[in-house]
C-alpha positions in Angstrom: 8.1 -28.6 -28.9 10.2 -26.6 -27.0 9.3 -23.7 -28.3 5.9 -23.7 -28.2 6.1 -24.8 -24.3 7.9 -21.7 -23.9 5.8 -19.8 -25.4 2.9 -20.7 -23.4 4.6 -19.9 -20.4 5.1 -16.5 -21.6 1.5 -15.9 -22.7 0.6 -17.1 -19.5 1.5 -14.1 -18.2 -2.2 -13.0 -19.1 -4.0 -15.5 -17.0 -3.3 -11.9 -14.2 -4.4 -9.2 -16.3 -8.2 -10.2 -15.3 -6.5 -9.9 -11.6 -5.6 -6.5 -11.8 -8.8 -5.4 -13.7 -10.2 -7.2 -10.5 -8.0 -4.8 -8.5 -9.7 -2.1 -10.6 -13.0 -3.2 -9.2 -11.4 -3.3 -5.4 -10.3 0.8 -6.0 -14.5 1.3 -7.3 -15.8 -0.6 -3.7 -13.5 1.6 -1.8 -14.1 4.7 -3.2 -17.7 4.0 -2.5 -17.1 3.4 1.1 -15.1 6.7 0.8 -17.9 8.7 -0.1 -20.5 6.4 2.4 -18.0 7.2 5.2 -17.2 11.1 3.9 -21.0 11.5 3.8 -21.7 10.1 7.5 -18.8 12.6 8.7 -20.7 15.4 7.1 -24.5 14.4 8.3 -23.0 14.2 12.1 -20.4 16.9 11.8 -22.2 19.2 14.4 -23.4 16.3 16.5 -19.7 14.7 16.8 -17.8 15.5 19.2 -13.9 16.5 18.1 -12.3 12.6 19.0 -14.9 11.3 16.7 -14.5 13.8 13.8 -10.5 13.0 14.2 -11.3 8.9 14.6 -13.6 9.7 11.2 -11.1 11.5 9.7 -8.5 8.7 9.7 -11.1 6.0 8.7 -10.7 8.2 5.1 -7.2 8.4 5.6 -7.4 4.4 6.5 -9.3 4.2 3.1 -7.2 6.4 0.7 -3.9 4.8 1.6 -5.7 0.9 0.7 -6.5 2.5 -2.6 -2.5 4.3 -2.9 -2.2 0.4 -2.1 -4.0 -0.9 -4.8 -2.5 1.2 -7.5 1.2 0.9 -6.4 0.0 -3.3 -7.3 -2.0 -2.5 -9.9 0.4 0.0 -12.2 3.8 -1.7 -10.3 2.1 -5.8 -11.1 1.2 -5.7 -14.3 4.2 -3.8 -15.9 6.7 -6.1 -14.0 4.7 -9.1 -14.6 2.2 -8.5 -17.6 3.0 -5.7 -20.4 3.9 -1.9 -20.2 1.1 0.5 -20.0 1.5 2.9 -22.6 1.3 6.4 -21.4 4.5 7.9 -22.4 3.8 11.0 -23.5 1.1 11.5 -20.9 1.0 14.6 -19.2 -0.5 13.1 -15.4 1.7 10.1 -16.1 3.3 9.7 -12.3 6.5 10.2 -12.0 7.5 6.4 -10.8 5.3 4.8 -13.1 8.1 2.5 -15.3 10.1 2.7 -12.8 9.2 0.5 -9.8 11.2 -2.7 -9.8 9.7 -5.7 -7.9 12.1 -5.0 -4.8 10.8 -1.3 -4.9 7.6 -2.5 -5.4 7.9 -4.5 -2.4 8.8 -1.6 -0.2 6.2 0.6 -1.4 4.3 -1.8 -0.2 5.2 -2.4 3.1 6.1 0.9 3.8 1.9 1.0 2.4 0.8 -1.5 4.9 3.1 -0.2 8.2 1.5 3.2 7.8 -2.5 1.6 7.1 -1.5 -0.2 10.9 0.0 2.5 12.5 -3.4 4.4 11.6 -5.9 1.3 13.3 -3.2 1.7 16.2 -3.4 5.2 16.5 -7.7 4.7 16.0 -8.1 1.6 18.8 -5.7 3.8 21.2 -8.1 6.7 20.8 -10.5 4.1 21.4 -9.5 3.3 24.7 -10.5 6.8 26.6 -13.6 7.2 24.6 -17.0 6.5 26.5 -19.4 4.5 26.0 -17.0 2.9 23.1 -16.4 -0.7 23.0 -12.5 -1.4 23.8 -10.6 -3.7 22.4 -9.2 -6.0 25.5 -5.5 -5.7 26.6 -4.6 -9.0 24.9 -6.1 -7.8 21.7 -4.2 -3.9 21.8 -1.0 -6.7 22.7 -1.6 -8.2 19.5 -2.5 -5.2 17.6 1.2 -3.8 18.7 2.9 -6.9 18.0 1.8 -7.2 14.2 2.6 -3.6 14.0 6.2 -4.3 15.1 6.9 -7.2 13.2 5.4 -4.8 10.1 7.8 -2.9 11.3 11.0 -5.3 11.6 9.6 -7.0 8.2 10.5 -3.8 6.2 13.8 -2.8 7.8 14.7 -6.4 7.2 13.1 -6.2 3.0 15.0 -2.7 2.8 18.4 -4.6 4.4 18.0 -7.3 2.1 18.0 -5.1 -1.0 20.7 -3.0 0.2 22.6 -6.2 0.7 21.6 -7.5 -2.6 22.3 -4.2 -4.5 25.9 -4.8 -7.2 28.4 -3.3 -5.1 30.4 -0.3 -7.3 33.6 0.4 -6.9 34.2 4.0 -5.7 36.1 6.1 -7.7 38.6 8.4 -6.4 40.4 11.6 -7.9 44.0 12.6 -7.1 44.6 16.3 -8.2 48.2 16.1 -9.4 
């Protein structure tokens, strides 16, 4: 009985492959507003002036680094958690593919999110001396800058963590004779 419990828990493991092919789906909606954003920029290129190219600009930055997002969880989850894609002998295998643990998984992924709020910071603040664009309040650019922080604190404090947590090895040293 035992047994067969157990092995149900570890098929269950399954139940999040759907997820990620979910995920998938998330990385086709983005790079549709990719394209539906890249396209506006190129219509209204002449008609822009430069602080709306750059503010345009970063909305595809904004975008691309969600997707970087998405397949840090995607490739990361569902080796650590599902089965090992195999792609070995691949030639555009990446490089850290295999290799992301949960905890480096985790700081990819704040790291991820820090740098997608430091670009709506840097957008809304670009905001503020635009005319005739609608600013964000001084209590909301308060709150905007508070999140980022605590973003901020979060991953020094997941990076201290692991550091902490890491086997401590004994250093080794040579005496010349």
């Amino acid at each position: 009985m035992e047994d067969l419990f157990e092995g149900m828990i570890f098929r269950s493991r399954w139940l999040l492959a759907p997820m990620y092919l979910g995920l998938v789906g998330g990385l086709l909606i983005l790079l549709i507003k990719f394209v539906q954003e890249f396209i506006h920029i190129v219509i209204h290129l002449l008609d822009t002036t430069e602080r709306e190219a750059v503010l345009s600009l970063l909305a595809l930055v904004d975008i691309t680094l969600v997707a970087n997002l998405l397949i840090m969880v995607i490739f990361s989850g569902y080796e650590n958690f599902v089965s090992k894609i195999d792609v070995a002998n691949h030639v555009d295998k990446p490089d850290w593919m295999g290799k992301v643990d949960y905890s480096g998984l985790k700081l990819k992924l704040i790291g991820s999110i820090v740098a997608i709020s430091a670009i709506d910071l840097l957008k809304a603040f670009m905001h503020i001396s635009s005319p005739g664009v609608e600013h964000l309040s001084d209590s909301q650019m308060a709150w905007m800058v508070g999140i980022h922080l605590v973003l901020i604190t979060s991953g020094v404090l997941f990076a201290w963590m692991d550091r902490i947590a890491e086997p401590k090895t004994e250093a080794v040293v040579h005496v010349k004779d």
